[in-house]
C-alpha positions in Angstrom: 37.9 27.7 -49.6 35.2 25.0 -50.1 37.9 22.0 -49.7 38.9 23.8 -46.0 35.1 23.9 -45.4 34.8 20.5 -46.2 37.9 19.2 -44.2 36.9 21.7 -41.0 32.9 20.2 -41.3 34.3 16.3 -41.6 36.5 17.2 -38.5 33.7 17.9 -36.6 31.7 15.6 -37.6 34.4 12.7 -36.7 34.6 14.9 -33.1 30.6 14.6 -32.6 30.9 10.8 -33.3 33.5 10.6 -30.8 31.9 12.8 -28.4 28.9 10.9 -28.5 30.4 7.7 -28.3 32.3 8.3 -25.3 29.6 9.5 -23.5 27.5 6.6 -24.2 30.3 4.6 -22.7 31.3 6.8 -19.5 29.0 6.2 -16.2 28.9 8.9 -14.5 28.3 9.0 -9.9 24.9 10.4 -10.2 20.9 8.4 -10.6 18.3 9.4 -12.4 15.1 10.1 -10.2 11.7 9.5 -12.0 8.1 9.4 -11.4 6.9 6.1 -10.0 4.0 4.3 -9.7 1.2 5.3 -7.5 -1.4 3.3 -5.6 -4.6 3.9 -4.2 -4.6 2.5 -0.5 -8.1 1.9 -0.3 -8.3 0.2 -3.7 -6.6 -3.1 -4.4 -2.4 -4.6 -4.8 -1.8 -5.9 -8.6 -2.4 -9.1 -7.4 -6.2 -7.8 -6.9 -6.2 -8.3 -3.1 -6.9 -5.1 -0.6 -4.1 -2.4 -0.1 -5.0 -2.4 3.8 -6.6 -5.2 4.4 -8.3 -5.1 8.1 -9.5 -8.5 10.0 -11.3 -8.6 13.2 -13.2 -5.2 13.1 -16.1 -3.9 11.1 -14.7 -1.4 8.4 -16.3 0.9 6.3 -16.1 1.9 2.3 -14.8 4.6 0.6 -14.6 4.9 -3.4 -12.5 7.7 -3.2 -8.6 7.5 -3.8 -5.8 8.1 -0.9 -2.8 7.3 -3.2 0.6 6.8 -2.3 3.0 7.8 -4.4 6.7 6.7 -5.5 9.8 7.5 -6.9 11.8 5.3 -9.8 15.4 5.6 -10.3 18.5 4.7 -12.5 21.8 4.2 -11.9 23.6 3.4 -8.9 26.7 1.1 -8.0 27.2 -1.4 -10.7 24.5 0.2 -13.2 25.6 3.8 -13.9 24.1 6.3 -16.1 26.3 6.9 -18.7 26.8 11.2 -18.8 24.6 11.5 -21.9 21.2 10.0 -19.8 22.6 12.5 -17.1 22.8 15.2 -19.7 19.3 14.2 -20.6 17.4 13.8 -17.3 18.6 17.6 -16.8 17.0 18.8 -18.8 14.0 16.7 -18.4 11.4 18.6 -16.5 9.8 15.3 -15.0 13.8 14.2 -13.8 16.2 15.1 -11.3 19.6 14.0 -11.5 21.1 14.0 -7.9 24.7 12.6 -6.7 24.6 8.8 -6.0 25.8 9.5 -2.7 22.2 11.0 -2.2 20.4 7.2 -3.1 23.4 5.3 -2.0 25.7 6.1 0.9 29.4 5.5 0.1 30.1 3.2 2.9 26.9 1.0 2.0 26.3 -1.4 -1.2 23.3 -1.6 -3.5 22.0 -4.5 -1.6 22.3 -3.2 2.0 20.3 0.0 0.7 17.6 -2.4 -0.7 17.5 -4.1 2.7 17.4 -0.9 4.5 14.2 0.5 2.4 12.5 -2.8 3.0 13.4 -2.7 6.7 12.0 1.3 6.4 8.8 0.0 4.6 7.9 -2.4 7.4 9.0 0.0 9.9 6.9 2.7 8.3 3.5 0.3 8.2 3.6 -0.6 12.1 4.0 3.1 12.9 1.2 4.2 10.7 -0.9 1.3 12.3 0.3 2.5 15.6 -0.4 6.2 14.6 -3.8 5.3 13.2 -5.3 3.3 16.6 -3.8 6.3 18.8 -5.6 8.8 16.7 -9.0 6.7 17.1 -8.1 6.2 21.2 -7.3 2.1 20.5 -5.4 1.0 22.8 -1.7 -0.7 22.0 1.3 -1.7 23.6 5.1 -1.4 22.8 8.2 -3.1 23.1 12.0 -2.5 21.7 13.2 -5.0 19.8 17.2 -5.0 18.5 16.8 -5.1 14.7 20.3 -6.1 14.1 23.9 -6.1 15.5 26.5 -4.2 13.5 29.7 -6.0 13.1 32.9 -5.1 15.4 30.9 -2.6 17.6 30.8 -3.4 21.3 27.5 -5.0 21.2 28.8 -8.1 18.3 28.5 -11.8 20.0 26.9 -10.1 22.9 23.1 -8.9 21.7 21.3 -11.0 18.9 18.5 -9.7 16.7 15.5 -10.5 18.0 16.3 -9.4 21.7 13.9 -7.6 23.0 15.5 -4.3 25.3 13.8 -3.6 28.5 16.3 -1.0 30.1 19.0 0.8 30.2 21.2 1.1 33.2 18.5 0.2 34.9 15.8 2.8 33.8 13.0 0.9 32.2 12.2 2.0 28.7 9.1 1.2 26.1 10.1 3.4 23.3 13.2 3.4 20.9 13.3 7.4 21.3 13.9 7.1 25.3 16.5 4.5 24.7 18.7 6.7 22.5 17.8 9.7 25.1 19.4 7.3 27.8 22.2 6.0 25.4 23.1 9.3 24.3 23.7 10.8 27.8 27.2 9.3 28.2 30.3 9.9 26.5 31.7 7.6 23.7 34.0 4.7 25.8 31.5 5.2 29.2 30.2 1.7 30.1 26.3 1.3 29.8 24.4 -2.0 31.3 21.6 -2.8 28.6 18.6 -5.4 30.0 17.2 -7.6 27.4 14.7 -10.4 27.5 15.7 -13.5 25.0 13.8 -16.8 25.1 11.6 -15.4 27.8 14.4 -14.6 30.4 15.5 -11.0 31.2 19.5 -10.4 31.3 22.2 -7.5 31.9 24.7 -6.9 29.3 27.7 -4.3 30.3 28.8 -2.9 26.8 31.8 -0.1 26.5 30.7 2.2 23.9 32.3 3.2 21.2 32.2 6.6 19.1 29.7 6.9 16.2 28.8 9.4 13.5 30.0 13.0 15.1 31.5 11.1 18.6 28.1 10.2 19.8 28.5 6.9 21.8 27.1 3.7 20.1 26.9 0.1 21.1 26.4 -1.0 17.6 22.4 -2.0 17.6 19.5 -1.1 15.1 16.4 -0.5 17.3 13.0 -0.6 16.4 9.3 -0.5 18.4 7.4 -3.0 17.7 3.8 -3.4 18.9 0.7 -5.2 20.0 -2.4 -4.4 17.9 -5.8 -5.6 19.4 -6.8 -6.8 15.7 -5.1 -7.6 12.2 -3.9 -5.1 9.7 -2.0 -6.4 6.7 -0.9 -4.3 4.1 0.5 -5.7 0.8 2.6 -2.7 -1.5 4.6 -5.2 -3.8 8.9 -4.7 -4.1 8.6 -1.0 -2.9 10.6 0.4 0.0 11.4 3.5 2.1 9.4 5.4 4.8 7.5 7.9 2.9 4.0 6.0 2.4 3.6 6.6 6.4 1.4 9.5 6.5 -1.2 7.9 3.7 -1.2 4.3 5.0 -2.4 5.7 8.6 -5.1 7.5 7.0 -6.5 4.6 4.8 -6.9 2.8 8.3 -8.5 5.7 9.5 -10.6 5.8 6.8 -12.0 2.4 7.0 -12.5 2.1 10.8 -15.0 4.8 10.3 -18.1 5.7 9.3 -18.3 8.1 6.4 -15.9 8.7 3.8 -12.5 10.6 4.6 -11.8 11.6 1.0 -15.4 12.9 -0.1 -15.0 10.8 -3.5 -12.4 12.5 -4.4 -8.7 11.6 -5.8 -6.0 12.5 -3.0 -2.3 11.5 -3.2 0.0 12.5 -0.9 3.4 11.3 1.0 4.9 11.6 4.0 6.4 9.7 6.8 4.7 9.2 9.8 5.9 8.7 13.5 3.4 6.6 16.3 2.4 10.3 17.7 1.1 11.3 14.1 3.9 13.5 13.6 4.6 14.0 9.5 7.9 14.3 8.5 9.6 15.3 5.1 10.8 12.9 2.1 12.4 13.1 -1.1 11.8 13.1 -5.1 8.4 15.2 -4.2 8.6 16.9 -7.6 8.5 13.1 -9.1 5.7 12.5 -6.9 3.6 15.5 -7.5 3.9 14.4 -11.4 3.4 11.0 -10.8 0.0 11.6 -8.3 -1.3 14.3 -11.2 -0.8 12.1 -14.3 -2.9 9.6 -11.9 -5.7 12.0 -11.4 -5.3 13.7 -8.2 -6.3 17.2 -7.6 -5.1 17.5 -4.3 -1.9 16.7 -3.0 -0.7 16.0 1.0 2.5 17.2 1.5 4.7 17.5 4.5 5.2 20.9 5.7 8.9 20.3 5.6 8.5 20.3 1.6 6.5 22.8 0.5 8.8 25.0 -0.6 10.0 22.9 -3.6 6.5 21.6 -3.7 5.3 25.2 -4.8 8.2 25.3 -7.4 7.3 22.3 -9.3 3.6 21.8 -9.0 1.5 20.7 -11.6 -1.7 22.3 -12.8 -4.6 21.2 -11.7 -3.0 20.0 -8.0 -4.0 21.9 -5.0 -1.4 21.5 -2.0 -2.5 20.6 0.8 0.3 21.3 4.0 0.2 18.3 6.5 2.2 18.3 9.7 0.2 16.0 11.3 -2.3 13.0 11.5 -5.2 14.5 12.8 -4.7 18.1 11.4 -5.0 16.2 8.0 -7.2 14.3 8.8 -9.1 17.9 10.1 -7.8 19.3 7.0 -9.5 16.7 4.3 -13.1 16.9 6.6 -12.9 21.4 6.2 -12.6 20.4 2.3 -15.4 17.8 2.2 -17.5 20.2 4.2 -16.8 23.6 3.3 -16.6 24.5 6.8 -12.8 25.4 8.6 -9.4 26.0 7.3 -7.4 24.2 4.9 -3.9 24.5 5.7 -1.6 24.9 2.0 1.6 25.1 1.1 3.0 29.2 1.2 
């Protein structure tokens, strides 16, 4: 009887081995999503220079923290988990372990996904500028400018990046939103007469659309607003990408353009993306975030309405949750807590 128990527990100890050796060796589709670093945009970069650094008007201190937060990953194309991390980061309170499709759309590589959160990250900064000056009445101006020109779509050797899109079929437009309200009033294979100004010169460009994602008609162009600030706002963030640091870029600028201090000396971290009207929209890995803003310091959190409801299901102790759905109602939101006086709006 003891020689079968022997035999039976060297079986499965060869079977563990085995077990454990394949899955150290087989990658698996999914990443790893962790908490990232987080940085306080009215503090200063790693290199020691300002966060938001703002040249040609008078600005105003604040020793309080408005972190933005991040999210890390592993894994992806060419660098997959193998299943035991997988395994792991389930059962890791602080991970989530989500499809790579989530992180890294099958029809894009790893390095048109970096170039697309770097794009985002730009994107997000000129929009939070833009949101900031419209919330303190500054005035600014817009333009469309094509971003780039996807290959083999109607608009290939006949727009260029950098062209700058004045109208559509005639109808003058100033905002990427009004041009994809124009675009998307005809039918996929409809002709549509695009004006752009290149080199200083305005031209018409007839395209024949072609059918995108659900039939929609496309011409094949990224779009983006750009505008005309009446004074210098740079903001340095290091090799991190995506849209989500919106929201707490805008109010950093807010923050220093005016007297008095937006954050009471307290530590705030938040996320959120942030559209020219002060709109805030939703973003992923909050859980990560929330962990990442607490182990920081922060007591109270700004989170998009959008995400509240995992928000309330993996907050840490100690971090209040504050609901933002817009610029100035946090902004609103973060003077009622300072003061004592109005009503916070929280996650529910």
């Amino acid at each position: 009887m003891s020689s079968r128990r022997a035999v039976t527990l060297a079986v499965a100890s060869v079977l563990v081995m085995v077990l454990a050796l394949v899955g150290s060796l087989l990658p698996v589709p999914y990443v790893a999503l962790m908490p990232g670093p987080t940085s306080n945009t009215l503090g200063e970069n790693d290199k020691g220079e300002e966060l938001v650094k703002i040249e040609g008007r008078r600005v105003y201190p604040d020793a309080g923290h408005l972190n933005f937060t991040t999210v890390t990953y592993r894994g992806g194309p060419g660098s997959r988990i193998d299943l035991f991390t997988a395994l792991r980061g389930w059962l890791d309170g602080d991970v989530a372990i989500v499809p790579e499709e989530t992180i890294f759309p099958r029809n894009e590589s790893q390095k048109q996904v970096d170039e697309e959160n770097t794009r985002q990250m730009r994107d997000s900064q000129e929009t939070a500028q833009a949101a900031a000056l419209r919330q303190l009445n500054i005035p600014i101006s817009t333009r469309i400018v094509i971003d780039a020109v996807q290959k083999g779509r109607p608009a290939d050797g006949r727009l260029r990046p950098g062209d700058e899109l004045v109208a559509v079929d005639g109808t003058r437009v100033e905002r990427v939103g009004a041009a994809t309200e124009l675009m998307g009033k005809r039918k996929a294979g409809d002709p549509v007469t695009v004006t752009v100004r290149r080199s200083g010169a305005e031209q018409k460009v007839t395209l024949r659309t072609a059918a995108g994602d659900g039939g929609r008609p496309v011409v094949g162009i990224v779009l983006s607003d750009q505008y005309k600030f009446p004074f210098k706002v740079d903001i340095s963030v290091g090799d991190v990408g995506g849209p989500s640091a919106g929201l707490m870029f805008s109010l950093a600028i807010v923050d220093k353009l005016t007297p008095g201090s937006l954050t009471g000396g307290k530590f705030i971290a938040g996320t959120g993306t942030i559209t020219a009207e002060g709109e805030v929209g939703p973003i992923g890995g909050i859980q990560q975030k929330m962990i990442a803003a607490r182990r920081a310091g922060a007591t109270i959190f700004l989170t998009p309405a959008d995400n509240c409801a995992d928000a309330l299901k993996a907050r840490p102790d100690g971090l209040r949750l504050v609901r933002a759905d817009t610029l100035n109602g946090t902004i609103q939101a973060l003077n009622a807590i300072n003061t004592g006086k109005g009503e916070v709006p929280t996650c529910r």
